[in-house]
N, CA, C and O of each residue as an XYZ file, in Angstrom:
300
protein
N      85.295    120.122     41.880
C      86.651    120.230     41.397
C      86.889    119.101     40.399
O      86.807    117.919     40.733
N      87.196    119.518     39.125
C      87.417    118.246     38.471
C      88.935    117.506     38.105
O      89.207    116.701     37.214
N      89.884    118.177     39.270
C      91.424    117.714     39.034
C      91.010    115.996     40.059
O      90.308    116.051     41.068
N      91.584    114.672     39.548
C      91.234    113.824     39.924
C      92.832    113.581     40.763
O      93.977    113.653     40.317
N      92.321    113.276     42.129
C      93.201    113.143     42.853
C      93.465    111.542     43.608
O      92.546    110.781     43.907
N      94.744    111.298     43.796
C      94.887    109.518     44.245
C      94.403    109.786     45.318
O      94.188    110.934     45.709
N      94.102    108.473     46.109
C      93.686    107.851     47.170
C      94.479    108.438     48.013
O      93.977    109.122     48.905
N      96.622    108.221     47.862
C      97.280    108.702     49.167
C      97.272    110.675     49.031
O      97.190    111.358     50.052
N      97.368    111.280     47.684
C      97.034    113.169     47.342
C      95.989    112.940     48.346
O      96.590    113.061     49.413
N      94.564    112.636     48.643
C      93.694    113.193     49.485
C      94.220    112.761     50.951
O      94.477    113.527     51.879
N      94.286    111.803     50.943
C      95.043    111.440     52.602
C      96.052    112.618     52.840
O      95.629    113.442     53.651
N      97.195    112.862     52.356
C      97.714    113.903     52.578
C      97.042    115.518     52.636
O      96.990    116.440     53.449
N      96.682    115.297     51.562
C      95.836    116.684     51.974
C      94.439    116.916     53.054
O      93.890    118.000     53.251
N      94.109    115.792     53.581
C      93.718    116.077     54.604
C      94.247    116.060     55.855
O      93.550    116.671     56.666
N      95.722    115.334     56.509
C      96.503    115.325     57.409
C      96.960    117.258     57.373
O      96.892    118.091     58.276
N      97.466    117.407     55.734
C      98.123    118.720     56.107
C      96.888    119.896     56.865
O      97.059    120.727     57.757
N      95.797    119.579     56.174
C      94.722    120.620     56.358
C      94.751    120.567     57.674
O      95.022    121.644     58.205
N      94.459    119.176     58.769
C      93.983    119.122     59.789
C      95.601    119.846     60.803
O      95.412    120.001     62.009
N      96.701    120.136     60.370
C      97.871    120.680     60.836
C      98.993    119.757     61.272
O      99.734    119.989     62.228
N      99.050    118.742     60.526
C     100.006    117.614     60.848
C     101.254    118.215     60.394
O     101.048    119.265     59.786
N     102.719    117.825     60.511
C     104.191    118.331     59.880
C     103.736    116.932     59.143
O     102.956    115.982     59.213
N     105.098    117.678     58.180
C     105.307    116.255     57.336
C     105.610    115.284     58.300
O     104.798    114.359     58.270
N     106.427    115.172     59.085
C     107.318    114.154     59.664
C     106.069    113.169     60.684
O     106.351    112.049     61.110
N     104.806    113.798     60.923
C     103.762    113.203     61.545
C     103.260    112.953     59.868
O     103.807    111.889     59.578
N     102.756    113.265     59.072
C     102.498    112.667     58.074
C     103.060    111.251     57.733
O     102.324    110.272     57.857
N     104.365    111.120     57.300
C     105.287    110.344     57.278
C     104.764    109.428     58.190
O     104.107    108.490     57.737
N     104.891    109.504     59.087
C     104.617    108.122     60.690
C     103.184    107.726     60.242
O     103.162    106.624     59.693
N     102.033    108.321     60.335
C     101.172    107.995     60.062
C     100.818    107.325     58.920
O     100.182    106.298     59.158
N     101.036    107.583     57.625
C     101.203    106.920     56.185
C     102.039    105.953     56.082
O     102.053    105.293     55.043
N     102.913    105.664     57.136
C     104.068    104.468     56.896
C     105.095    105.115     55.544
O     105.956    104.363     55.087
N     104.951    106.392     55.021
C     105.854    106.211     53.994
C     107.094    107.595     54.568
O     106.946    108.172     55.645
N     107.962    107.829     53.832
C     108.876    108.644     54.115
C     108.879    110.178     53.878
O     108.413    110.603     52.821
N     109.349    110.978     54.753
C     109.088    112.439     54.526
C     109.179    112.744     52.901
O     108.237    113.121     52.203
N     110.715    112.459     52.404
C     110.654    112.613     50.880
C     109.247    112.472     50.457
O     108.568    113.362     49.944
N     108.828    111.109     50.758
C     107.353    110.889     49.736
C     106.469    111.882     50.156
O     105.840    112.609     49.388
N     106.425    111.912     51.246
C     105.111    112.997     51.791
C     105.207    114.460     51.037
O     104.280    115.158     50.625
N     107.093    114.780     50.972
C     106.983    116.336     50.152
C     106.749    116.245     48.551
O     106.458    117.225     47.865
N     106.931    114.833     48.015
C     106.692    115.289     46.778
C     104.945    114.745     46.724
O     104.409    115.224     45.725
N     104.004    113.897     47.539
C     102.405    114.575     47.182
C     102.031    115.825     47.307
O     101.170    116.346     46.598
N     102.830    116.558     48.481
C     102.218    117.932     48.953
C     102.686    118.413     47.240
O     101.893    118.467     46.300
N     103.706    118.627     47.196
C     104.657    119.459     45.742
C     103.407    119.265     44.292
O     103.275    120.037     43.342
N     102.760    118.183     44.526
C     101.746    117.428     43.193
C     100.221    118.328     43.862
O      99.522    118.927     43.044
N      99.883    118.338     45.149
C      98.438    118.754     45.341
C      98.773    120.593     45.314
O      98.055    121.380     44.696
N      99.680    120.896     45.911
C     100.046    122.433     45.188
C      99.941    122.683     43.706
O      99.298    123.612     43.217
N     100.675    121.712     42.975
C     100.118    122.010     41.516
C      98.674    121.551     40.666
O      98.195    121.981     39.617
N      98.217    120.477     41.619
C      96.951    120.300     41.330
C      95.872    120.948     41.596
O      94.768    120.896     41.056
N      96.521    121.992     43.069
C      95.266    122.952     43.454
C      95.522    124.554     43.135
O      94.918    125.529     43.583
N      96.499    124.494     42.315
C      96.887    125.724     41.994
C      97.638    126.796     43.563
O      98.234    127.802     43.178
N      97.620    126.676     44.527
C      98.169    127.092     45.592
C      99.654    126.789     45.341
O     100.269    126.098     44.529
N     100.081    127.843     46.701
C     101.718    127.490     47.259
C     101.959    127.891     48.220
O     102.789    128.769     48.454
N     101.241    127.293     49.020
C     101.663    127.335     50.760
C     100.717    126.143     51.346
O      99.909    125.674     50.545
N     100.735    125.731     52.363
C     100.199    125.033     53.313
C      98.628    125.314     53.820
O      97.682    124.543     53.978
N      98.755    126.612     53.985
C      97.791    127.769     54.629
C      96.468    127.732     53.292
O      95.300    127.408     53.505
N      97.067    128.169     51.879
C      95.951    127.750     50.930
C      95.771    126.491     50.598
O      94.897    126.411     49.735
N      96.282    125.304     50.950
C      95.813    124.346     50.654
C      94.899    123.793     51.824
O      93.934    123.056     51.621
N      95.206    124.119     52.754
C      93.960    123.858     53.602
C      92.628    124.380     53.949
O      91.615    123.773     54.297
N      92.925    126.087     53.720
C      91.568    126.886     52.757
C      91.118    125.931     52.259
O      90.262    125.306     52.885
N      91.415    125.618     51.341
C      90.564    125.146     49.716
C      89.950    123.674     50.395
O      88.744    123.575     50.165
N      90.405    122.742     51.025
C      90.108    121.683     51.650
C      89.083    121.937     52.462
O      88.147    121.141     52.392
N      88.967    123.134     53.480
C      88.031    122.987     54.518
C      86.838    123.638     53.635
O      85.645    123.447     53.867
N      87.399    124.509     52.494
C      85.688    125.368     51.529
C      85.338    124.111     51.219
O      84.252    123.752     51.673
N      86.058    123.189     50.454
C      85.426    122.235     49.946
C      84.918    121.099     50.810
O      84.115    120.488     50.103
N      84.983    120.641     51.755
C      84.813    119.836     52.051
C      83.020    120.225     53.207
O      82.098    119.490     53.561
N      83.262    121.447     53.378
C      82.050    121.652     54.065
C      80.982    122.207     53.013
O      79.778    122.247     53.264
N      81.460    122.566     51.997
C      80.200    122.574     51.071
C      79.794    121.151     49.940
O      78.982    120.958     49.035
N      80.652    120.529     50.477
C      79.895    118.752     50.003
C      81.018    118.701     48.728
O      80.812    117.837     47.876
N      82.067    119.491     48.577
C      82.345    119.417     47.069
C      83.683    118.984     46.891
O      84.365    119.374     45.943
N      84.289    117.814     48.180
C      85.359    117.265     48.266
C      84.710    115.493     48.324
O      84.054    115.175     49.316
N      84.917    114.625     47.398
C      84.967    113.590     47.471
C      86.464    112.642     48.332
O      87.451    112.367     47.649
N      86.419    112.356     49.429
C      87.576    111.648     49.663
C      87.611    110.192     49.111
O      88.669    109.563     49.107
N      86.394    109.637     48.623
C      86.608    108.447     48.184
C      87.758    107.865     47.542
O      88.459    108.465     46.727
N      87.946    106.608     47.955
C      89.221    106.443     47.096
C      89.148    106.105     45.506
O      88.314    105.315     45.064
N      90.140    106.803     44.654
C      89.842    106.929     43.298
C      90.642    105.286     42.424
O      91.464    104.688     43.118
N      90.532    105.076     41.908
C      91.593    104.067     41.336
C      92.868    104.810     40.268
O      92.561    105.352     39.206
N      93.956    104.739     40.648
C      94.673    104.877     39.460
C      95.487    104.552     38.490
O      95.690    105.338     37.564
């Protein structure tokens, strides 16, 4: 995938994949639901999806065929 994603976009998108709510997102990240809906709102447009359900598709294809880097990126 060559959309380059921040350090906290993959953290989130792997909490949502694994079935967290925002509001467990939020607790866990230390930051606030607001913040949590506008990464989800940025990895929907970064992954072309719009639901929850395809963004975690696309996370679990990618990530078990080697083709999800979670490393953290600098930005």
């Amino acid at each position: 995938m060559s959309k380059r994603f921040s350090r906290r976009e993959k953290q989130v998108w792997e909490l949502l994949s694994s079935g967290k709510t925002n509001q467990e997102m939020a607790w866990l990240l230390k930051i606030s639901v607001g913040t949590v809906k506008t990464y989800i709102r940025r990895l929907y447009f970064k992954l072309g999806v719009s639901s929850r359900v395809e963004a975690a598709r696309l996370f679990e294809k990618l990530s078990t065929k080697g083709g999800l880097d979670l490393q953290d990126d600098k930005q």
